[in-house]
N, C-alpha and C positions, 0 to 999 in steps of 0.2 A: 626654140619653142619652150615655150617657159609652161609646166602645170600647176595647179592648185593644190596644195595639198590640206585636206580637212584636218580637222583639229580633234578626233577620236577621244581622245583623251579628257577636254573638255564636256562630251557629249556622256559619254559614260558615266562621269561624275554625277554630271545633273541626273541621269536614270536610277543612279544609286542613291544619289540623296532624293529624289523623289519616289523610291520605290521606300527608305527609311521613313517619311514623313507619313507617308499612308500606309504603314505596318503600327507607329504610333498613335495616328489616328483611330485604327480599327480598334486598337486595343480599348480604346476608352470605350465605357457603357453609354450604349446607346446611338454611337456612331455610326454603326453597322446598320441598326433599324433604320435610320435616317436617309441613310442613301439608300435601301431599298424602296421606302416609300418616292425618295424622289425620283428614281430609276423608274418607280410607275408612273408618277404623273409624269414624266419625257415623255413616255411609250404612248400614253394618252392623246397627249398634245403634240405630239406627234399624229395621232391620228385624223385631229382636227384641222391638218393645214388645209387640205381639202376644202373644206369646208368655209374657211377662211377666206382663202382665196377665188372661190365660187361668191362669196356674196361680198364681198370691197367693194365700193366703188369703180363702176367704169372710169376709165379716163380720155377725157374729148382729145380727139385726133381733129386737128383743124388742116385741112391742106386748102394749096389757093394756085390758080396755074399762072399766077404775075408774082413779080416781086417789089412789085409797086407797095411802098407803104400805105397809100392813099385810099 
């Protein structure tokens, strides 16, 4: 019986340098504001799927009890 074994090491790395990239990010002016503003419009639009999905187009459901092409 043979297992897998995950690559830990790999995955770390990426959290590390992704945790590096968005420490340099924040640091810049103005980057902070920005992602709060868009962190509100999510939450908004978010709110709107509802909504969204309440007025789309229905979609025609065709059934037929042959399966004759004709």
């Amino acid at each position: 019986m043979t297992t897998r074994k995950t690559d830990t090491h790999s995955t770390s790395r990426r959290e590390q340098e992704h945790a590096e990239m968005l420490e340099a990010a924040v640091a810049r002016p103005g980057v902070r504001e920005v992602m709060q503003v868009y962190g509100g419009w999510q939450e908004k639009d978010r709110g709107l799927e509802a909504y969204r999905s309440a007025t789309k187009e229905a979609q025609s459901i065709v059934t037929t009890n042959s399966s004759n092409a004709c």
